[in-house]
C-alpha atoms as one frame of an Amber mdcrd trajectory, in Angstrom:
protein
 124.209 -20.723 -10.841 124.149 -16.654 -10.023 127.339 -16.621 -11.060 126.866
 -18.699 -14.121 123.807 -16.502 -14.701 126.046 -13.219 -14.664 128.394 -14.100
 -16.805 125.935 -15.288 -19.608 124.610 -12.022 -19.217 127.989 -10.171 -19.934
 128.754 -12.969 -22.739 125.193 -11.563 -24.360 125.595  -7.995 -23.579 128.958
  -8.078 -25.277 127.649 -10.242 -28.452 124.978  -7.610 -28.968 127.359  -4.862
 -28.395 129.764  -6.502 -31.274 126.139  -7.186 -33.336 125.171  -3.353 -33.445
 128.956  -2.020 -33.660 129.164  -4.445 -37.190 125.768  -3.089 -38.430 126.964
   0.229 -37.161 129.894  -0.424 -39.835 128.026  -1.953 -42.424 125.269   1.077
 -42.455 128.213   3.446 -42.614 130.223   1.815 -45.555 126.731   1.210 -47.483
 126.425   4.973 -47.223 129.891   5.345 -48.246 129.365   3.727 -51.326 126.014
   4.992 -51.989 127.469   8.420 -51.411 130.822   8.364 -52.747 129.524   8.120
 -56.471 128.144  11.503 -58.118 124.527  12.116 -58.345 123.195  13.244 -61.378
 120.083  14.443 -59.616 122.223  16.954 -57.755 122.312  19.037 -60.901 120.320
  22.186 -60.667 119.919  25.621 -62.391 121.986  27.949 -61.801 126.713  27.887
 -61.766 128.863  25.378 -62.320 131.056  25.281 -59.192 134.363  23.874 -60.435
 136.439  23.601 -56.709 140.138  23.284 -58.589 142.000  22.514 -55.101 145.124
  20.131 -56.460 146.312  19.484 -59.473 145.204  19.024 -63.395 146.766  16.071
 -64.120 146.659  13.326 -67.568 145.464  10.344 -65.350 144.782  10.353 -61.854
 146.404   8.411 -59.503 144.982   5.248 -57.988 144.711   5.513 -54.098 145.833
   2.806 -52.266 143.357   2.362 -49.192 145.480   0.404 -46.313 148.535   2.866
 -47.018 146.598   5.895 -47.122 144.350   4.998 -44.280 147.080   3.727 -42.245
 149.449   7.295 -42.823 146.312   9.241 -41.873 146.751  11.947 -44.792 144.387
  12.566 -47.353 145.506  11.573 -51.130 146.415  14.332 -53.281 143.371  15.900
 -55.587 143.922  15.329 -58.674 141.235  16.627 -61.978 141.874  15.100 -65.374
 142.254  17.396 -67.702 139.925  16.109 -69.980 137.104  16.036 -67.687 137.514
  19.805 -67.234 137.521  19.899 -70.808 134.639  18.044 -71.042 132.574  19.847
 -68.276 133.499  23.118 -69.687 132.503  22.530 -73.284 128.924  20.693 -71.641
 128.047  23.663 -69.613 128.583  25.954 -72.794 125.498  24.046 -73.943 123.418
  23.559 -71.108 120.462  25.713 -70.606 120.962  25.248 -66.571 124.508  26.449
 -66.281 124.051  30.341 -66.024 127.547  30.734 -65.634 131.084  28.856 -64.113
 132.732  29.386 -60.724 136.406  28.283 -60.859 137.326  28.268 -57.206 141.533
  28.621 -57.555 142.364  28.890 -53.408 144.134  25.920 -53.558 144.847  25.272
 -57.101 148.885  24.368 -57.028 149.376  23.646 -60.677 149.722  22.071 -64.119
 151.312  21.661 -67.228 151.109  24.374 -70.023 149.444  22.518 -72.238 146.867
  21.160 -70.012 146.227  24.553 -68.798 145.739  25.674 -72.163 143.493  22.647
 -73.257 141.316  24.493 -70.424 141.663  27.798 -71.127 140.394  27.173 -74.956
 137.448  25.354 -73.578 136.712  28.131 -71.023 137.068  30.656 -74.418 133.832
  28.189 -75.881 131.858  29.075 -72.916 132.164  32.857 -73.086 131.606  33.075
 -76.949 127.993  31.672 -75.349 127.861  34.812 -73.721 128.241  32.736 -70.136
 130.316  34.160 -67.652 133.437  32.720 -66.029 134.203  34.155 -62.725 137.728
  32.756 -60.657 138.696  33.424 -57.133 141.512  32.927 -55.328 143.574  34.652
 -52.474 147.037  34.358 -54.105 147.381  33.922 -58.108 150.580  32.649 -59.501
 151.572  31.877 -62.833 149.083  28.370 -63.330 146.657  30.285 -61.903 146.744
  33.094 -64.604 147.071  31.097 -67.182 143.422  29.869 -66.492 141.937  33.193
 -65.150 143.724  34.872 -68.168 140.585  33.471 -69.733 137.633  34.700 -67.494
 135.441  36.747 -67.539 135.770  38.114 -63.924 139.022  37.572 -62.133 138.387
  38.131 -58.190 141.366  38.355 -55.340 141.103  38.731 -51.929 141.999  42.059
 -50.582 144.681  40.490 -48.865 145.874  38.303 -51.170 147.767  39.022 -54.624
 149.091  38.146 -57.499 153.034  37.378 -58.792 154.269  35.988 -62.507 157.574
  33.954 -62.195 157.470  32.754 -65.659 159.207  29.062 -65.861 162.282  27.687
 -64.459 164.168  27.499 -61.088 166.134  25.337 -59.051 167.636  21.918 -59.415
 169.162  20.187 -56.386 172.784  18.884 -56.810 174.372  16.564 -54.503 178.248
  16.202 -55.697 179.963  17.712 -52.037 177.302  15.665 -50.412 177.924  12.471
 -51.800 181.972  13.264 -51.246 181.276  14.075 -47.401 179.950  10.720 -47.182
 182.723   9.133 -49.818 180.271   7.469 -51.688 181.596   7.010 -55.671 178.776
   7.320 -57.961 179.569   5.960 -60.839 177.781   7.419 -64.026 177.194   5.940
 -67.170 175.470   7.751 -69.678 175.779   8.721 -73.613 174.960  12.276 -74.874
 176.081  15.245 -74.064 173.192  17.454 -73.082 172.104  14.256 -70.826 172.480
  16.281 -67.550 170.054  13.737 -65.572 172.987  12.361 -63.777 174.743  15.901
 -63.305 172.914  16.660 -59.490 175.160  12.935 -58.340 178.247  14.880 -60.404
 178.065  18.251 -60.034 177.374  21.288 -57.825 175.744  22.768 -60.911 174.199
  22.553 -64.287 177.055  21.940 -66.786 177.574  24.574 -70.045 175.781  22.363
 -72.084 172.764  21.353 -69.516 172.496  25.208 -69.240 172.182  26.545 -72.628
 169.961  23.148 -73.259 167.271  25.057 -70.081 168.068  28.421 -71.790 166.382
  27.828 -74.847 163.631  25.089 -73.551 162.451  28.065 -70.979 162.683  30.501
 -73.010 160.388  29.080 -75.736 157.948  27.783 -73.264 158.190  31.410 -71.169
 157.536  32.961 -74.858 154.527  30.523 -75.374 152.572  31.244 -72.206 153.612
  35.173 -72.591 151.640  35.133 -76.098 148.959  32.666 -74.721 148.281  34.836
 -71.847 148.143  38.220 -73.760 146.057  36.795 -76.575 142.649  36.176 -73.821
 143.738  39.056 -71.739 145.297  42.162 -73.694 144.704  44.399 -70.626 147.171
  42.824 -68.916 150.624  44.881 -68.457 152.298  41.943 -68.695 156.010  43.720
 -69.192 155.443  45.950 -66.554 154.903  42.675 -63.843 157.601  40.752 -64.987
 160.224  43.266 -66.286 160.907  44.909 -62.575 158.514  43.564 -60.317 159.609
  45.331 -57.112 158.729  49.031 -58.330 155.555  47.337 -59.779 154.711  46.541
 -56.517 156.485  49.135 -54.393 154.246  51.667 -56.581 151.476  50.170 -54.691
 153.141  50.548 -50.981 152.965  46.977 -50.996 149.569  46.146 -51.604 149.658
  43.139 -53.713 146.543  42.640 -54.452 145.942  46.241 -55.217 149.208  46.325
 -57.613 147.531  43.056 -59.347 144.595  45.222 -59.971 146.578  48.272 -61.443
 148.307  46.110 -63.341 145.257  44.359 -64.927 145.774  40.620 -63.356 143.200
  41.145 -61.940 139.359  42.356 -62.273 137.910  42.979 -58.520 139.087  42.750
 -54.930 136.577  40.949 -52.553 136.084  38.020 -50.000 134.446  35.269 -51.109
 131.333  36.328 -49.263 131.677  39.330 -51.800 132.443  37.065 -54.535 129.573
  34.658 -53.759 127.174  37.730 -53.592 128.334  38.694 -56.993 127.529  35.202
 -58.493 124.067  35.451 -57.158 123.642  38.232 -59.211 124.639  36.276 -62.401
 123.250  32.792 -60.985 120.638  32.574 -58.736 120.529  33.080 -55.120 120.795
  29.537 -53.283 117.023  28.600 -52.286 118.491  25.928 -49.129 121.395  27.905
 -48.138 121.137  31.341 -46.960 124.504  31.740 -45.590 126.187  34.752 -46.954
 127.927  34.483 -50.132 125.752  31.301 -51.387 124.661  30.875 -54.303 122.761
  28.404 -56.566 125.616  26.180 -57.672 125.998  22.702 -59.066 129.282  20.610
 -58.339 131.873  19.448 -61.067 131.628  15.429 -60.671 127.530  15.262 -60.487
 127.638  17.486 -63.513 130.328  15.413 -64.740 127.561  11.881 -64.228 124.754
  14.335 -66.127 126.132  14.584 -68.709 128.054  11.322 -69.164 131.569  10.311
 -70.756 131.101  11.964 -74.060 133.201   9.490 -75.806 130.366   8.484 -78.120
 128.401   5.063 -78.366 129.423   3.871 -81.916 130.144   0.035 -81.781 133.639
   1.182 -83.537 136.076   2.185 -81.253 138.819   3.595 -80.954 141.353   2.636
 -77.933 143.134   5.124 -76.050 145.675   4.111 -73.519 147.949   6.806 -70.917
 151.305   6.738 -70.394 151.527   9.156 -67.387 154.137   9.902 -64.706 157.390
   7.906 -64.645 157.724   4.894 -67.054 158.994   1.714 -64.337 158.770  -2.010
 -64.430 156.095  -3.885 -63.721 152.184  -3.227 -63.013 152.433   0.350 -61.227
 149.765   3.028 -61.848 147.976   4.881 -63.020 149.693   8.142 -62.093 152.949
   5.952 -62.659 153.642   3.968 -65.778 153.949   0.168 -64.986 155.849  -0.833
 -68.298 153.411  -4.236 -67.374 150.136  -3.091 -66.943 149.712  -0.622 -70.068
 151.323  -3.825 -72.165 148.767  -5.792 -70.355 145.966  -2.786 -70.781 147.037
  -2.780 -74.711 147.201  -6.303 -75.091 143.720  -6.958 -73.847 142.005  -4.841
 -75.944 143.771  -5.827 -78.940 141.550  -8.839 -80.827 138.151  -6.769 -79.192
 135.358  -6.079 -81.572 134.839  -3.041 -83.410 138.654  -1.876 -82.151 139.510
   0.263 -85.685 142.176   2.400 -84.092 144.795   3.177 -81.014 145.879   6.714
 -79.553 148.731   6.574 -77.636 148.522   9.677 -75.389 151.974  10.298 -73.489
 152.803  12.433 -70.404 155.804  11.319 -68.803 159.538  12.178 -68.712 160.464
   8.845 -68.917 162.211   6.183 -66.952 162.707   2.531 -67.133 164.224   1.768
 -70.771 162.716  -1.785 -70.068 159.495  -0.500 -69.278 159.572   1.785 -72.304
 160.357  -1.103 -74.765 157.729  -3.406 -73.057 154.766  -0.678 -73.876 156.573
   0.061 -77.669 156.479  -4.090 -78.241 152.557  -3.721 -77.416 151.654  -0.995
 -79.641 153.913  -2.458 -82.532 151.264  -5.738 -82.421 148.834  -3.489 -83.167
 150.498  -2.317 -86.250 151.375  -5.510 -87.199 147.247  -5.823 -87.311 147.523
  -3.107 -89.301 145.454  -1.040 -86.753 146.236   2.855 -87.486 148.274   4.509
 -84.293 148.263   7.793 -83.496 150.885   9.456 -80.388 149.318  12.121 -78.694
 151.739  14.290 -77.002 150.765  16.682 -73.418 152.742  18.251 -71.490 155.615
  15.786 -71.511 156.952  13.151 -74.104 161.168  13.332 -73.781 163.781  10.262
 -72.848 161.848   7.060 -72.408 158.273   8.680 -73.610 159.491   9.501 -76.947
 160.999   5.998 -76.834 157.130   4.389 -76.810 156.213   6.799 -79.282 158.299
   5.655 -82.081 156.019   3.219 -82.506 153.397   4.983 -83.599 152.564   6.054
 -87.250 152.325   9.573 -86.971 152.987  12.154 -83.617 150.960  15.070 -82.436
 152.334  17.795 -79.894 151.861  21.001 -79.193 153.823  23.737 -79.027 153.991
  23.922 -75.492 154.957  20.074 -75.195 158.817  19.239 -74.368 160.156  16.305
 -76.053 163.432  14.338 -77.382 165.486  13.860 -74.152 166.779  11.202 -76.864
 169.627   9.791 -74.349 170.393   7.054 -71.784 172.392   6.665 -68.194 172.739
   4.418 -65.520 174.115   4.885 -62.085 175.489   2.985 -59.625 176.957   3.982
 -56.182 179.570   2.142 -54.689 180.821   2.447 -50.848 184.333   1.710 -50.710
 185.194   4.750 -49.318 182.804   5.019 -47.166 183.258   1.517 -45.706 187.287
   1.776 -45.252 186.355   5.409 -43.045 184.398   3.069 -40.330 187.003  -0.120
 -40.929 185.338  -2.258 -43.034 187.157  -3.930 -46.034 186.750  -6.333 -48.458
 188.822  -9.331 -50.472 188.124 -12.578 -51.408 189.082 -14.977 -54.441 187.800
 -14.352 -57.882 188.274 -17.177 -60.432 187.450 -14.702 -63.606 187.545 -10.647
 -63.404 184.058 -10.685 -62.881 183.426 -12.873 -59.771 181.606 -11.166 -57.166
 180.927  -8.119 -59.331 179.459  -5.496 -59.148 180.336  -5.499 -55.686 179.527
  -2.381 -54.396 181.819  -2.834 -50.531 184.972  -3.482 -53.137 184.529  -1.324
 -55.660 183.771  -2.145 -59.261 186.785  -3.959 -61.227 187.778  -2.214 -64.377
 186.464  -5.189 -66.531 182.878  -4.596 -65.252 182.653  -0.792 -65.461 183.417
  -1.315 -69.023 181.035  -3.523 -69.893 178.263  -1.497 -68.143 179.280   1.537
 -70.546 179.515  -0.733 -73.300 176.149  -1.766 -72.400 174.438   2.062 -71.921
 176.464   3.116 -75.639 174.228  -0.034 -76.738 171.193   0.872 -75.583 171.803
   4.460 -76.519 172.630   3.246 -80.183 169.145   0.961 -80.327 167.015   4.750
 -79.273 169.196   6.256 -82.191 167.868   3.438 -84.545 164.585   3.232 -83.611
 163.934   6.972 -84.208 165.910   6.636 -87.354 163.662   3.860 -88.784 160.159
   5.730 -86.890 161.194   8.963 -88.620 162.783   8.230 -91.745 165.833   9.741
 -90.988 169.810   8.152 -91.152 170.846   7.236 -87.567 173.782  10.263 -87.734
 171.004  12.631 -88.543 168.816  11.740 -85.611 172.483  11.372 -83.270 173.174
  15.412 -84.296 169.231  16.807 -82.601 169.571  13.411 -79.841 172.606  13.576
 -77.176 170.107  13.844 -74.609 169.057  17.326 -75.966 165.420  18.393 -75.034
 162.792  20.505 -77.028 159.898  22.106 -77.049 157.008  20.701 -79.035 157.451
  24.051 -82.181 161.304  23.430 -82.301 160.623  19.557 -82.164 158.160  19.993
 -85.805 161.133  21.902 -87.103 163.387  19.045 -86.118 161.427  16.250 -87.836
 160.503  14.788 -83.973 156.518  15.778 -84.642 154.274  15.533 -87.742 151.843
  17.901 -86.821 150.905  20.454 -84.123 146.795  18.881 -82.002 146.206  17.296
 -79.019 144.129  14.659 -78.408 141.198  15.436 -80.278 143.170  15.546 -83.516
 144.873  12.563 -82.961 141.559  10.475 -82.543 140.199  12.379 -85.642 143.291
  11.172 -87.413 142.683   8.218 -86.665 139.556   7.947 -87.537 140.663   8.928
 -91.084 142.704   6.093 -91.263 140.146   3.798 -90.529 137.855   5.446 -92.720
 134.947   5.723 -90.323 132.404   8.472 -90.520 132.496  11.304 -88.145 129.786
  10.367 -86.529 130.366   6.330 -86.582 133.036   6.324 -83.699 133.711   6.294
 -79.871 136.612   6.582 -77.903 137.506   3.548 -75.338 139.782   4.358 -72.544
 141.844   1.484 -71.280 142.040   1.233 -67.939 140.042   4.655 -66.688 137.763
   2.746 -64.286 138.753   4.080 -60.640 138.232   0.986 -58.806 135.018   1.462
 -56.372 137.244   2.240 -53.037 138.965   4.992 -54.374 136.240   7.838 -54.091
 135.686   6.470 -50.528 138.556   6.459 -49.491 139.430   9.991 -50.140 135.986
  11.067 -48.791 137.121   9.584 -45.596 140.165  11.113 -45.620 139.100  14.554
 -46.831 136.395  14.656 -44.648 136.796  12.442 -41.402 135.272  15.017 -39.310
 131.621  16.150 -40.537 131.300  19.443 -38.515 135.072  20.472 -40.816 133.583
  19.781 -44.292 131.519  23.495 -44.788 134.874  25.342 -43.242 137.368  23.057
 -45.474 137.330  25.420 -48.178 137.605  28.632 -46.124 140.766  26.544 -44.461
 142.482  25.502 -47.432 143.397  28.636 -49.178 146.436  30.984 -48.739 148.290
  34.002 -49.349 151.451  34.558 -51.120 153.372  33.531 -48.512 151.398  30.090
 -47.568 151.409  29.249 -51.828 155.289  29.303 -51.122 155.209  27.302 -48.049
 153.241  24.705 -50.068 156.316  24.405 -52.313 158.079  22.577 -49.385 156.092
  19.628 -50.126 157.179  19.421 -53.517 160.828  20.367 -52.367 160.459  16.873
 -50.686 159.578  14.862 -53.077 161.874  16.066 -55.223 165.020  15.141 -53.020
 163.050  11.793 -52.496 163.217  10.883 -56.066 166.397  11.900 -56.363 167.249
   9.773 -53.475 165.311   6.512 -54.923 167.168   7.009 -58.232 170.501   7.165
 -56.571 170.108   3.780 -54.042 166.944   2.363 -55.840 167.409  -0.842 -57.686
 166.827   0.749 -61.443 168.514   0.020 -64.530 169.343   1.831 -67.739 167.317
   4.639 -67.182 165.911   6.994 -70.114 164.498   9.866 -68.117 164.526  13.572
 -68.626 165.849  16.119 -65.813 165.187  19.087 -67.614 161.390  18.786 -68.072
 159.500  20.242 -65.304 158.050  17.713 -62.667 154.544  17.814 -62.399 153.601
  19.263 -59.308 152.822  16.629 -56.582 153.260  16.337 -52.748 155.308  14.411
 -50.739 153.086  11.009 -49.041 153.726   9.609 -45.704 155.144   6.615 -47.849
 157.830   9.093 -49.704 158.664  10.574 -46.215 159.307   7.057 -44.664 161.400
   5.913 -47.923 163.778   8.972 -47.558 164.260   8.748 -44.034 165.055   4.775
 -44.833 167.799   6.028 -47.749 169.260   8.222 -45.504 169.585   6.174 -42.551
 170.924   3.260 -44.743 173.270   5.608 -46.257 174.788   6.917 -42.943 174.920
   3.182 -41.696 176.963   1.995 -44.346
C-alpha cells in the first residue's frame, strides 16, 4: 500500500504540474491576443513615432505560424503604404501630434512611387507647420527620398549618407548551366523579353540593354526632380556626379560630407536626437531615460483614428494584386490567381457594391493566374459595375495582362509597365545524365509518346508545338490590349515585344489614360457611379490579417523580454552593415531564379527588368535552394 500510496502521489504531483503548465499557456496566449492588437488608449500628446524598420510594401504578407515558428526567424516587417499615408495625413490634423519621428535605422526600401505617395503626405503635415524629424545611421537612396521631405534630417556621427540612383546587377547563369550540361530550352516571343536571358546568356543582350537604359534613366530622372523639388539645398550633382572627391573632400567622414553636401541637417546619436524631439514634443513623463520623449506609436494611432475608408452604405471594392501573379490561393504578398478570383467573386452580387478598383503591384507571372483574375473583373463589367486599374510601383507582363480588363488605367510616372511578352522554359538533362551513364530509349507509338521527357531530350515534334503554343498565347496578350485600348493588334505588337516602360512614356504610348494613384482612381469611380463625394466608402477585399498574425510576429520579434528596449539600438547600421543586408536579398534573388528554372510553372508572363521589391530570404527559401541544388547535382 506505501508503495501504491507513492506512486498516486507522483501520478497527482505530475497532473497538477501538467494543470498549471496549461493555464500557464493559456494566461500567456490570452495576453498575446489581448496584447497583440493596438490600443487606442495608448495615444497621447505629444510625436508620432513612426519605427520604419522593413519595408513599405502594397499588401503585407500573411505569416504563416507553424513555418515561421518552426524556422525560428522573425517574419519580415512590412508597412502598407497606405497606412503611412493615412497616419501621416491624420496626424496633420490632430491637435495631439506635436510633430512626427520617422525612425529610418533599419528602413531597407520601397518602390518610387510608394515612397512618393509618402513623401506628399509628409509635405501635408509640414504645410501645418508640424515638424518631421528622421534619423538614421546610414541613408541611402529610399531613405532620401523620404527624408528629402523633412523637416530635420539627423545622422549619426558615424554613419552617412550615399545616392546610387537605380539599377545594378542581374545574375546570369548560361556557363553554369553548361558546367552541369543541363539544356534549357527557351521559348519566348518578343524581342526585348530578356526574362529568360540569365538561363541564356552571360549578359544582358543589345536589346535587354538599351530596353534598362531608358527605363533607368527615366525613373533616375524622376526621383532626381522629386528629390530636388522638397529639398533644393541639396547638391545633388555634386554627390552623384564624382562621389569619391565628394567624399575624399571630407577625409572620409561620411556623415560629415552628407552634411556639406546638404543630405543632411544635423549629426547626433539618437540620445541627441531624442533630446531634440523633447524640445518640439514633450519630455516623456514615465520614461526618463535619456533621449525619451513623449511619443505615440504608429499602429495604436493607426486604431485611433480608424480605417478612413468612410461609412457610406455604397461601396466601392478594392482588391490587390501584389507580388508575383501564381496559381492557386497564395497570398497576400503573392498573387494566388484563385483567391483574388475568389476575393472578387464574393463580393460581386453584395449590397451597395457601385464600383471596383483594381490596384496592381506585381511584375507578373503565371499567364493562367493572370487570365483567372481578368475573367473575374470582366463579370463585373458584364454587371456593368465601373472598373478602375490603379497602377504602383509595378504593373508590366502578366499585371498589365489583368488590367486590360478594366475601363480606364491610372499610373504614375514613376510606375513601370508593358512587359507585353510571354516565355516558357524547360530544362532537360540529357547531357547531364549520359556524363554519370544514364540513358534512355523505349518505344513510342506516335512522336509524342513519353514526351516531354526531360532524361531523353525533347523530340522535335514537341518543341514545336510548345513554341507554337507560347506564339499563341503571346498573340491572345496582343489582342486583348488591342481590343482594351482601342488600338489594331500590329499597333500594340510595335510598343509590346516584351518592351518595358515607365508609367510618363507608357501615357505617351496609349498603355495609361491618365497620370493618379489610388485616390483618383476611386474618385473616378465614383463618377461613374454617380455617387456624391461624400456618399461613398472604400471596401478592401481581403485586408483582414487573420488574428495569429500580429502574435506571431510579436513572438518572434520579441521572444526575449529583457531584448525588446535594446532592439532598436541593435537593429541599425552603418554603410557598411546596409550593404551586408543586401546579401539577403542577393539570396532570394538566386532562389527565384532557381524555382523558375526547376519549378513546375507554365507560360510565364513576368517582367525581369522591373526592380524586385526588396525582401529577405526565409528559412523556407534557404531550404528550397539548397533542395534545387542538391537535386540538380544528383541528376
Amino acid at each position: 500500500m506505501s508503495f501504491i500510496g507513492k506512486a498516486w502521489k507522483v501520478i497527482v504531483g505530475i497532473k497538477d504540474g501538467l494543470v498549471l503548465i496549461f493555464m500557464l499557456l493559456f494566461f500567456m496566449a490570452l495576453f498575446s491576443i489581448l496584447s497583440a492588437s493596438p490600443n487606442p488608449g495608448q495615444v497621447r500628446d505629444g510625436a508620432l513615432y513612426i519605427d520604419l524598420s522593413g519595408f513599405v510594401v502594397e499588401e503585407r504578407s500573411e505569416v504563416d505560424p507553424l513555418s515561421t515558428l518552426l524556422s525560428g526567424q522573425a517574419p519580415p516587417i512590412e508597412h502598407q503604404a497606405r497606412d503611412l499615408v493615412r497616419a501621416l495625413d491624420a496626424a496633420a490634423g490632430d491637435d495631439r501630434i506635436k510633430a512626427v519621428v520617422i525612425d529610418m535605422s533599419a528602413f531597407v526600401g520601397g518602390g518610387q512611387v510608394h515612397l512618393q505617395a509618402i513623401g506628399e503626405a509628409m509635405d501635408r503635415v509640414r504645410q501645418t507647420e508640424k515638424p518631421i524629424l528622421t534619423y538614421a545611421v546610414g541613408y541611402g537612396d529610399d531613405h532620401m527620398h523620404l527624408a528629402a521631405h523633412a523637416s530635420e534630417v539627423w545622422v549619426d556621427p558615424l554613419g552617412g549618407a550615399l545616392i546610387a540612383g537605380p539599377g545594378g546587377s542581374n545574375l546570369y547563369y548560361a556557363e553554369l548551366l553548361d558546367r552541369l550540361n543541363i539544356n534549357t530550352r527557351v521559348y519566348r516571343v518578343g524581342e526585348f523579353k530578356s526574362a529568360v536571358e540569365p538561363y541564356l546568356l552571360n549578359g544582358p543582350s543589345d536589346a535587354a540593354r538599351e530596353n534598362l537604359a531608358g527605363l533607368y534613366g527615366a525613373l533616375w530622372e524622376e526621383w532626381k526632380a522629386n528629390v530636388s523639388k522638397a529639398r533644393p539645398e541639396l547638391e545633388l550633382d555634386r554627390v552623384t556626379s564624382d562621389p569619391v572627391a565628394w567624399v575624399q573632400a571630407s577625409s572620409g567622414d561620411l556623415a560629415k560630407a552628407a552634411l556639406e553636401a546638404g543630405l543632411v541637417d544635423q549629426l547626433g546619436d539618437r540620445v541627441e536626437f531624442g533630446n531634440r524631439v523633447a524640445e518640439i514634443a514633450g519630455e516623456n513623463a514615465w520614461d526618463k531615460t535619456p533621449g525619451s520623449y513623449a511619443a505615440s506609436d504608429l499602429q495604436p494611432f493607426l486604431a485611433d483614428v480608424g480605417p478612413g475608408t468612410g461609412s457610406s452604405s455604397n461601396t466601392i471594392a478594392v482588391v490587390t494584386v501584389a507580388g508575383i501573379i501564381v496559381d492557386g490561393d497564395a497570398g497576400p504578398g503573392s498573387a494566388g490567381g484563385t483567391r483574388i478570383a475568389d476575393l472578387l467573386d464574393g463580393a460581386l452580387d453584395s449590397d451597395g457594391l457601385k464600383g471596383l478598383v483594381v490596384r496592381v503591384d506585381s511584375p507578373g507571372g503565371s499567364v493562367l493566374a493572370s487570365e483567372e483574375i481578368r475573367r473575374a473583373i470582366e463579370r463585373y463589367r458584364a454587371k456593368d459595375i465601373p472598373v478602375a486599374i490603379s497602377f504602383a510601383n509595378l504593373a508590366a507582363s502578366g499585371g498589365y495582362w489583368v488590367a486590360t480588363a478594366g475601363d480606364r488605367i491610372f499610373a504614375q510616372p514613376e510606375t513601370i509597365t508593358g512587359s507585353i511578352g510571354v516565355f516558357a522554359v524547360l530544362p532537360t538533362f540529357e547531357g547531364a545524365a549520359a556524363d554519370i551513364g544514364v540513358s534512355a530509349d523505349g518505344y513510342r507509338t506516335t512522336p509524342l509518346s513519353g514526351q516531354p521527357d526531360l532524361i531523353a531530350g525533347l523530340s522535335p515534334e514537341v518543341d514545336a508545338i510548345l513554341q507554337a503554343g507560347v506564339n499563341d498565347t503571346y498573340s491572345d496578350f496582343l489582342t486583348r490590349v488591342a481590343q482594351a485600348r482601342g488600338m489594331s493588334v500590329e499597333a500594340v505588337d510595335q510598343i509590346a515585344q516584351g518592351r518595358v516602360w515607365d508609367g510618363g512614356t507608357a501615357h505617351q504610348n496609349r498603355l495609361v489614360d491618365q497620370f493618379g494613384g489610388l485616390e483618383e482612381a476611386l474618385n473616378w469611380v465614383a463618377g461613374e457611379a454617380e455617387l456624391e463625394s461624400d456618399d461613398w466608402s472604400a471596401r478592401f477585399l481581403g485586408s483582414a490579417p487573420a488574428n495569429y498574425d500580429s502574435i506571431i510576429r510579436q513572438l518572434m520579434t520579441s521572444a526575449v523580454a529583457p531584448m525588446i528596449e535594446a532592439a532598436p539600438r541593435q537593429r541599425g547600421g552603418d554603410l557598411f552593415a546596409m550593404a551586408a543586408r543586401n546579401r539577403s536579398v542577393l539570396m532570394g534573388q538566386l532562389t527565384r531564379d532557381a524555382q523558375r528554372l526547376a519549378g513546375s510553372e507554365g507560360i510565364q508572363a513576368y517582367c525581369l527588368e522591373c526592380p524586385a521589391q526588396p525582401r529577405p530570404i526565409t528559412a523556407h527559401d534557404k531550404q528550397g535552394l539548397m533542395d534545387l541544388v542538391g537535386a540538380w547535382l544528383s541528376r
